[in-house]
Every structure is written in C-alpha cells, then in structure tokens.
C-alpha positions as a printed Julia matrix, in Angstrom:
173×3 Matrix{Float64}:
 -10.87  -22.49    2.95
 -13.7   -19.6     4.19
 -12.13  -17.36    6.19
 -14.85  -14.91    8.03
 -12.64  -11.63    9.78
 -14.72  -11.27   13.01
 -16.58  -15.15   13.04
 -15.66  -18.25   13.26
 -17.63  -20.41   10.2
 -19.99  -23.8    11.6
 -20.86  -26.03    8.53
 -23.9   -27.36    8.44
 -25.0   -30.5     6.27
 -27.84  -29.77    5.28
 -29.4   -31.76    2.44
 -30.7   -29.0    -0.35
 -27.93  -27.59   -2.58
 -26.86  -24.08   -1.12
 -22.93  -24.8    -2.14
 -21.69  -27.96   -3.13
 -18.47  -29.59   -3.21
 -16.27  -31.71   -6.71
 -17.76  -34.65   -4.69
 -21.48  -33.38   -4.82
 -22.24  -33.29   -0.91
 -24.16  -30.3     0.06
 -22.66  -28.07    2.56
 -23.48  -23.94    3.74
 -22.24  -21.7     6.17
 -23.97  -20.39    9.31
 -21.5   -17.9    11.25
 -21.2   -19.18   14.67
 -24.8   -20.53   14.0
 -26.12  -17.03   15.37
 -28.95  -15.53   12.38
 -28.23  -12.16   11.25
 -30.79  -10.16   10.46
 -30.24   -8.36    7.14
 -32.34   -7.07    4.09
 -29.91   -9.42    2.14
 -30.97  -12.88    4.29
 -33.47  -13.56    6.64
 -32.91  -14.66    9.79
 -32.74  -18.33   10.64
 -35.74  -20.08   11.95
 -35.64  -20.99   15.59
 -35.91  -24.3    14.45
 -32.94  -24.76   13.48
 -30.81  -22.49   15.74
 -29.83  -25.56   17.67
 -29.4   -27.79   14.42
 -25.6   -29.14   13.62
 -26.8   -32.35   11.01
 -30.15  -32.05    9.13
 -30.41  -35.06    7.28
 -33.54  -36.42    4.78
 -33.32  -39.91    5.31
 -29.69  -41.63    6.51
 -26.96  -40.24    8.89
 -23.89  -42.62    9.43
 -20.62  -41.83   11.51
 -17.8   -44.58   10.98
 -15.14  -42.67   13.41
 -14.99  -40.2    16.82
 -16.96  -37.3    15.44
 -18.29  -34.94   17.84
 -20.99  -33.35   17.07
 -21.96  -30.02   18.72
 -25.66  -29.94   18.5
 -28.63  -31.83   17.36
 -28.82  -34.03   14.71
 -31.93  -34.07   13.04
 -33.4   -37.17   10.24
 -36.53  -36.48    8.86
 -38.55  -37.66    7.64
 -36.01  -40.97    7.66
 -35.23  -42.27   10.92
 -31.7   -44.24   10.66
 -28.77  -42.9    12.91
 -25.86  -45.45   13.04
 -22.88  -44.67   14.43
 -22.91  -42.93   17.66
 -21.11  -44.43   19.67
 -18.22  -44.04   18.37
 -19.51  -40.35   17.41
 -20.61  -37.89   20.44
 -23.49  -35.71   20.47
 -22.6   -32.5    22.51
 -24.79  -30.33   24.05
 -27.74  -31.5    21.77
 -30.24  -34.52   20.97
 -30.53  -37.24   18.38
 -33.84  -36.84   16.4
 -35.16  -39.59   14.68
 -38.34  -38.68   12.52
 -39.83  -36.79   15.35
 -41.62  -33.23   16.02
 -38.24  -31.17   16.14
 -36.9   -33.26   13.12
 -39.92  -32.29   11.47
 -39.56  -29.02   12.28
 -36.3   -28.51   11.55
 -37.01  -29.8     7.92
 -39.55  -27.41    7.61
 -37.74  -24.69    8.78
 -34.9   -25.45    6.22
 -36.96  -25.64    3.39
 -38.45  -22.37    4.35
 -35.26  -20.81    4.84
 -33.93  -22.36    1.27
 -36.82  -20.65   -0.06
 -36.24  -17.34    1.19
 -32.61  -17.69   -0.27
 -33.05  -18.42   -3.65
 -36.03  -15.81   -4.12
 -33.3   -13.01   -3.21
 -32.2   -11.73   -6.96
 -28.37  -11.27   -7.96
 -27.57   -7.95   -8.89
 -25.63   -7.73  -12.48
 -22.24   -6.6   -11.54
 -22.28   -9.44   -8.8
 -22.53  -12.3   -11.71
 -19.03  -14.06  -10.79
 -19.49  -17.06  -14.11
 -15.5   -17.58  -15.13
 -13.83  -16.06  -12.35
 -11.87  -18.11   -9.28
 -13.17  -17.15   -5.59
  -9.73  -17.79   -5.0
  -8.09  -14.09   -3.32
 -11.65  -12.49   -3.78
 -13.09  -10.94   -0.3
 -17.07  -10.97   -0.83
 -18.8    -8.55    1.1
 -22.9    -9.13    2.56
 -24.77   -9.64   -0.9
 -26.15  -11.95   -3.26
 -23.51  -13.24   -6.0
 -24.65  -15.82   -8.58
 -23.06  -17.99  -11.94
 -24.47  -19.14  -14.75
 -22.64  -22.44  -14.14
 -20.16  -24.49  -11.54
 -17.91  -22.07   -9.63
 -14.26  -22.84   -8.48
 -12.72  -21.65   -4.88
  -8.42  -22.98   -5.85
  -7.48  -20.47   -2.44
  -9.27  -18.36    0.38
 -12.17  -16.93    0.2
 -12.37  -14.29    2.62
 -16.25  -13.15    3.62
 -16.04   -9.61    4.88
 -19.21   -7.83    7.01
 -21.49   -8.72   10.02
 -24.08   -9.68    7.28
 -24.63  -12.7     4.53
 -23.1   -13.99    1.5
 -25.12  -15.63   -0.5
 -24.16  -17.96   -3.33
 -26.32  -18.53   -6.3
 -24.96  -21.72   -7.52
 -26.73  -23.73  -10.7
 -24.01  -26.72  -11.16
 -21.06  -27.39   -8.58
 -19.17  -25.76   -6.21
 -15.12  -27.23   -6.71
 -12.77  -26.77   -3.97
  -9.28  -27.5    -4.04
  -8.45  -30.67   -2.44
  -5.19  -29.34   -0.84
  -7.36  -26.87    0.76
C-alpha cells in the first residue's frame, strides 16, 4: 500500500519499468496526476497530463473498469474490451498523433528519471520499505526491493525509485 499524507496516489500503467510488481507488470505513481516541479523530477510532459493507460502494443479489459482518462496504444492499435470497461472524461487512442505523443513524452520523461543520480546514504539494497516514510529524493538498490507494509511518501515533491530487478509487494496488501 502507498500512502501519500496530503495526495491521493493515480497509478498509471505505463509500459517501461519505473517499479514493478512479484508478477512483473510495470506500474508508477503520479500524485493526483498533477506534475510537480522539483530539482529532484521534472515535470510531466503535457502529453501525458491527461494519460490514465499508455500501452505499447495491446490493451484488454475483461470486466467494468472505469477508466478516468485516455487510454493511449502506440504504436499498436488493439483496444478490446470497452464495453464492458468505461472511458471517463477521456478518449481511446489507437496508434494516432496523441498516442504518439504520449509515447514520446513517456520515454522522455523515463529518461529524465533514470539520469537523476542516487545519493549514497539513500542506497536502500536489504532493507523492507515496509514502516519507512521516504521523503522527495532519489533512492536506489543494487537489486529487487520488497514493500511487506506501508510505505508512506512524505513532501509536496517526488520519490523516485531506482529499481534494477523487481519490485515485490505483499499480496495481502
């Protein structure tokens, strides 16, 4: 569980490895999808301010999932399953200009992530995020990292995980 004092968390899907869960899907954290600016994270590109599902290639819904906000497949183009699923206020976006841009603007903002640099006492290999409150910063581990309880991220700012292997989350959680 992420618990953020002051925001409520949106995951996005997006398809590059900023966490990842035990089953190997992809997943980060946008606070209310609203960019912060910070010298520890950029801002997020306009093009994907209105973004809820960035996909590569495939997006399938087998239930009622409402979605709140576009869903994006580039450079793919296959959407099945809405209906059942519900797109609220946004658009479907099969391999078109704001798909495109949306890709682009992830990859561009994945870039920007991974160039920031961890500093030495935030190197969190071996230790559970479990109980630990992370304030804005970069943290990184020199292999999979483990969340067994709540993670609580603290500030108006950015977390940012460095993550080389895994992310495992407790499936009780």
């Amino acid at each position: 569980m992420f618990n953020n004092n002051r925001y409520g968390l949106t995951i996005l899907s997006l398809l590059f490895p900023l966490i990842t869960q035990a089953d190997g899907l992809p997943i980060t954290s946008i606070a209310n999808g609203v960019p912060h600016t910070s010298s520890i994270a950029p801002a997020l590109p306009a093009s994907l301010l209105t973004t809820a599902i960035l996909a590569s290639s495939t997006v399938t819904n087998t239930g009622p999932t409402v979605v709140q906000g576009d869903l994006d497949v580039f450079p793919g183009t296959a959407i099945t399953g809405f209906p059942p699923g519900v797109i609220v206020n946004g658009t479907l976006h099969s391999a078109d200009v704001a798909s495109a841009n949306a890709h682009a603007g992830a990859q561009t903002y994945y870039n920007s992530l991974v160039a920031q640099t961890c500093p030495a006492g935030n190197n969190l290999t071996g230790q559970d995020l479990g109980g630990k409150t992370l304030s804005p910063g970069v943290y990184c581990f020199d292999s999979s990292a483990q969340l067994t309880g709540v993670l609580t991220l603290k500030g108006k700012k950015r977390q940012i995980l460095h993550l080389p292997d895994r992310f495992y989350t407790n499936n009780s959680l």
